[in-house]
C-alpha positions in Angstrom: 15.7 19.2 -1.6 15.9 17.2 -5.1 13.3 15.9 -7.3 13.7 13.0 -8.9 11.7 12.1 -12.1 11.7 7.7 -12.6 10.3 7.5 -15.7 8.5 3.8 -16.9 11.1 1.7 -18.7 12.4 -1.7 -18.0 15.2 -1.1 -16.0 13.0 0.7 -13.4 10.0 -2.4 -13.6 10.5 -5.6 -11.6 7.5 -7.8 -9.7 8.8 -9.2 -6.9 10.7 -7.4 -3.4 14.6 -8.6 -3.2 17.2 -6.9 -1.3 19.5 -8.1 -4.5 18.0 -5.8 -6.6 20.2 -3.2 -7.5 18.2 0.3 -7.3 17.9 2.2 -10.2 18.0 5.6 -8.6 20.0 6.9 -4.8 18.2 10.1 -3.1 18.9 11.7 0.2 16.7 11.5 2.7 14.2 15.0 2.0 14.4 14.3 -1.8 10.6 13.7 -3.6 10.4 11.2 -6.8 7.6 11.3 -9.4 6.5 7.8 -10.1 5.2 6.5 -13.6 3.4 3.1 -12.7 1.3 0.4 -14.9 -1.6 -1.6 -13.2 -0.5 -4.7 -10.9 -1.7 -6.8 -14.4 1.2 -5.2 -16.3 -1.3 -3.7 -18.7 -0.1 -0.6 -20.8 -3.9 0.1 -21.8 -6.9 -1.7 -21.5 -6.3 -5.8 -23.2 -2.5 -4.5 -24.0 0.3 -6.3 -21.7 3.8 -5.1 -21.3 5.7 -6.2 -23.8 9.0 -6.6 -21.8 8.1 -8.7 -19.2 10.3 -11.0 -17.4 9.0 -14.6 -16.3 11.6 -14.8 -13.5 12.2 -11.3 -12.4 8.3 -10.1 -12.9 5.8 -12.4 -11.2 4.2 -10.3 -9.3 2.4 -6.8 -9.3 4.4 -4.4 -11.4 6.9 -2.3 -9.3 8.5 0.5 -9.6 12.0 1.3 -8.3 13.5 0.5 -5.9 14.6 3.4 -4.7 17.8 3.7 -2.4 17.8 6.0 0.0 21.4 7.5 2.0 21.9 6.7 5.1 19.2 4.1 5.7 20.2 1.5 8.3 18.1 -1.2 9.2 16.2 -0.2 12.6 15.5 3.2 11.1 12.3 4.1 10.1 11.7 5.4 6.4 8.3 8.1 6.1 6.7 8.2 3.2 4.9 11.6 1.5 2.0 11.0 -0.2 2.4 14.6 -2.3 0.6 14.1 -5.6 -1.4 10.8 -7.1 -3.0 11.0 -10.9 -4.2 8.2 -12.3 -4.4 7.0 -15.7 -8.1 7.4 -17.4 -9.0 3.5 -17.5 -8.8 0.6 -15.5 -10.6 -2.5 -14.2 -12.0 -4.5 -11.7 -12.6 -8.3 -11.5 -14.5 -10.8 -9.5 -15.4 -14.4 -9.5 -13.9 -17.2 -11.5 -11.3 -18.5 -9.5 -10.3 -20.2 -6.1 -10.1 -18.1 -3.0 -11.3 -18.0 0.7 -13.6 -15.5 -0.6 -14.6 -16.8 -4.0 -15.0 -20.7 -2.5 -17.1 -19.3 0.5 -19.4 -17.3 -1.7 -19.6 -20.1 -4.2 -18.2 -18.1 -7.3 -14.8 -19.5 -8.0 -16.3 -21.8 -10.3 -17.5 -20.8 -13.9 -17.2 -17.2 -15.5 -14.9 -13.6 -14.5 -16.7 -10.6 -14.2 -14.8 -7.8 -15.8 -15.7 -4.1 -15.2 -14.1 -1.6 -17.3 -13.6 1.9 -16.3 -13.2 5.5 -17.7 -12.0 7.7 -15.3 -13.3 11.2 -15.3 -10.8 13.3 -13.1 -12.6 16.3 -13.9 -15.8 15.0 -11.7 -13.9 12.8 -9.7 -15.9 10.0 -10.8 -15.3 6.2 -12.1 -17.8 5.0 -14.6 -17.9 1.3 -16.2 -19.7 -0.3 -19.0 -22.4 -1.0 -17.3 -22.9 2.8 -16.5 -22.2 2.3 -12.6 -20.6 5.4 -11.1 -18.0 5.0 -8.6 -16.3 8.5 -6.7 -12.8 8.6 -7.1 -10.6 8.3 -4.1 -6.6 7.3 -5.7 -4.4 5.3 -3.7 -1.1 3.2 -4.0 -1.9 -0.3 -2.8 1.7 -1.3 -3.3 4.3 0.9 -1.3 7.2 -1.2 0.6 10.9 -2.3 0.7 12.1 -6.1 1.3 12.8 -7.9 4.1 16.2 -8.9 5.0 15.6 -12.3 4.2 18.0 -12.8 1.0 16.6 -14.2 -2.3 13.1 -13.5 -3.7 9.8 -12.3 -2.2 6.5 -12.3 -3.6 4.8 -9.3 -4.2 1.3 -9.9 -2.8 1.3 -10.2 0.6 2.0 -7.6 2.7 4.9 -7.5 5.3 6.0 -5.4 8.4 8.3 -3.5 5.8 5.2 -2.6 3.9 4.4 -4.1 0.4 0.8 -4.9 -0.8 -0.5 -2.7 2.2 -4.4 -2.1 -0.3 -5.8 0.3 2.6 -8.0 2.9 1.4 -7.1 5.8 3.5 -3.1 6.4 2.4 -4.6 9.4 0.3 -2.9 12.3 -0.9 -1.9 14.2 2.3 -0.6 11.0 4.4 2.8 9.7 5.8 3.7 6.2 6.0 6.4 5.2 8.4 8.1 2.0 7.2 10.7 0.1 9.6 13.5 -0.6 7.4 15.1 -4.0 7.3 17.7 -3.4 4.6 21.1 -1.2 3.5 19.7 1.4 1.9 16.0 0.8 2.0 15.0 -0.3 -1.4 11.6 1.2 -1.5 9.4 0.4 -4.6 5.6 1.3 -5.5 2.9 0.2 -8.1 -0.7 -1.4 -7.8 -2.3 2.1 -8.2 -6.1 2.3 -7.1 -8.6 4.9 -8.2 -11.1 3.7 -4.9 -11.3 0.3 -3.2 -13.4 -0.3 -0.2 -12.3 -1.6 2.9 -11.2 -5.3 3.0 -10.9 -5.3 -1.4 -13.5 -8.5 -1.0 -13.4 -9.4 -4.6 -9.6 -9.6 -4.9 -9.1 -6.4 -7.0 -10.1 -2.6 -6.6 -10.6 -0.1 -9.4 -6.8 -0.8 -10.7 -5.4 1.2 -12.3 -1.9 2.6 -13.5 -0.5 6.2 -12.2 0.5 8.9 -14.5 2.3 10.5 -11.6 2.7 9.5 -7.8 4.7 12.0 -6.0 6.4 11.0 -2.8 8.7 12.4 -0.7 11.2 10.4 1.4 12.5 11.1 5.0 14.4 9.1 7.3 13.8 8.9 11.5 16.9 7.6 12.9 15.9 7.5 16.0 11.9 6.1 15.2 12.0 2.5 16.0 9.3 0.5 15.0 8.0 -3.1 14.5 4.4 -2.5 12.8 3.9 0.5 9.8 2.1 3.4 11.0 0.6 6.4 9.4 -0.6 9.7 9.3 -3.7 10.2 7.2 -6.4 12.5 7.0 -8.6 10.2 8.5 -6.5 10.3 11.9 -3.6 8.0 12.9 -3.6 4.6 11.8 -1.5 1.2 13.0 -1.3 -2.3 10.6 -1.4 -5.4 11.3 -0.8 -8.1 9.1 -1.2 -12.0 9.9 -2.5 -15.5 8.2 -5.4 -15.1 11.1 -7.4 -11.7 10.7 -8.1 -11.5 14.6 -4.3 -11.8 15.5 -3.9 -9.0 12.5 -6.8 -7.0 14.4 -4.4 -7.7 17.8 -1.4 -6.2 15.8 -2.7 -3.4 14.6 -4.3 -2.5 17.9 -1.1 -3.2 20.5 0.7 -0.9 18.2 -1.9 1.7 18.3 -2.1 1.1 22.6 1.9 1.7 22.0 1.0 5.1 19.8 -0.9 6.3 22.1 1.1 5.9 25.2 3.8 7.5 23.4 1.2 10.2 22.6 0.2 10.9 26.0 2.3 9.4 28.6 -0.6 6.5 28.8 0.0 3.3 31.2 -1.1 0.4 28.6 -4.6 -0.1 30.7 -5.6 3.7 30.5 -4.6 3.0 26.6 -7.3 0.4 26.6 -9.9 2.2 28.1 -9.7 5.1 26.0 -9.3 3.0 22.9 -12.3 0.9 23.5 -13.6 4.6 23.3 -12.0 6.4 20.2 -10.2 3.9 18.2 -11.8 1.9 14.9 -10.7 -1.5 14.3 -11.3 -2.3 10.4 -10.5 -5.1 8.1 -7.5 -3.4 5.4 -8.1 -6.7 3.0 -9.1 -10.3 3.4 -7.1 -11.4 0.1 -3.9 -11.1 -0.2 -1.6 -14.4 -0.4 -3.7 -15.9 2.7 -2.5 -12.4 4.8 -4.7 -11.1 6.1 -4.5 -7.2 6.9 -6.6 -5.0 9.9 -5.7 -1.2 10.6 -6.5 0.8 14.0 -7.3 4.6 13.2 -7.7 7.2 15.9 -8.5 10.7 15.2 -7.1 13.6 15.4 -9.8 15.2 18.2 -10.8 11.9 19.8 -8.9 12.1 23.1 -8.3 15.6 24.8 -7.3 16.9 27.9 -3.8 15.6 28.1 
């Protein structure tokens, strides 16, 4: 199998998801890429923008790819490797100073932004700002999608059953995303690096940050048919759900995982239930992004035996 190397240029940048995007690279299904990424801000270093920006074709988080993949078909599903993520050695979190559900409800969108800056020290695995908070490191990619087969434009920040601005914590080196594909091709593109975030990202950023390399490997199931991402993490199995209403995304997240696990086990959907209300965690992905709302279901590995 090939490995690709995309390097960061502007013919391989782009902030938004469009099925009329031509992709800058074709790989086969088995073939790995290594990823250079910036922050979702665009920033080449900390206070430095991209130069090269595009008003039109660059409104949202900075994107890399997309990648075309042989063979995909829409109705296929499209897994994802998570080989190798190194951040950069800076980034930045914010908070406050603007409207949001969050910000209006906790009364900060009005008056100042709180800026942390970062230095990452890989060697510790530890996140430090200028404040002298310490933060463990825990890198993720909060962007990882392909577009919908909607033509036209798409914005980058909310997240979609073809993936996108997914921003949950556990797609850690070691996991497998499983993407339905809605597109010729696939499309897939990644950026919005995170070195750690905690569950539901309740200020509107996590420590962002751009990736030096992001190694994935790409894999297509044929015959995998599926209306909700799933994935394998080292946390356990885990089902999205995405909606404007975070208890319908909650609902989502856990029919597909009662789904999983009848697959899993030969389960009638009540038995599902029952076990579920036993071994499966509901949590809140993010509360943030675009007014949708995200909520994953993880079951472990050992929670259910005897079948």
């Amino acid at each position: 199998m090939a490995i690709h190397v995309l390097p960061l240029e502007r013919r391989t940048l782009h902030g938004q998801f469009s099925r009329d995007i031509a992709p800058v690279l074709t790989i086969d299904s088995g073939d790995s890429v290594h990823f250079t990424t910036l922050d979702a801000g665009w920033n080449v270093a900390p206070g430095k923008k991209y130069e090269l920006r595009d008003n039109d074709l660059d409104r949202g988080h900075a994107l890399c790819g997309p990648i075309a993949i042989r063979g995909a078909e829409p109705g296929m599903t499209l897994e994802v490797r998570i080989n190798q993520l190194r951040p950069v050695s800076w980034g930045w979190t914010r908070a406050g100073g603007w409207s949001s559900p969050v910000n209006d409800r906790l009364g900060v969108a009005q008056g100042e932004t709180l800026t942390l800056d970062w230095a990452l020290d890989h060697e510790n695995g530890t996140a430090r700002d200028q404040f002298g908070h310490t933060v463990k490191l825990c890198p993720f990619l909060g962007v990882m999608g392909m577009p919908p087969s909607e033509p036209g434009s798409h914005p980058t920040a909310p997240p979609r059953t073809t993936g996108g601005n997914i921003d949950c914590k556990e797609l850690v080196v070691g996991s497998s995303l499983f993407l339905p594909i809605a597109v010729p091709l696939g499309l897939f593109s990644t950026g919005d690096g995170h070195a750690v975030q905690g569950d539901g990202e309740v200020s509107t950023t996590a420590l962002e940050c751009g990736m030096e390399l992001a190694d994935l490997t790409f894999l297509l199931h044929k015959d995998m048919h599926l209306t909700t991402p799933r994935a394998l993490t080292p946390a356990g199995r885990i089902t999205f759900g995405f909606h404007q209403d975070l208890h319908e995304a909650t609902m989502i997240a856990l029919d597909a995982m009662l789904e999983w696990m009848g697959e899993l086990h030969g389960l009638p959907r009540l038995n599902a239930l029952a076990l579920a209300s036993l071994a499966v965690d509901l949590h809140v992905t993010q509360l943030v992004n675009a007014g949708v709302r995200g909520a994953h279901a993880i079951l472990s590995y050992d929670a259910i035996g005897g079948v």
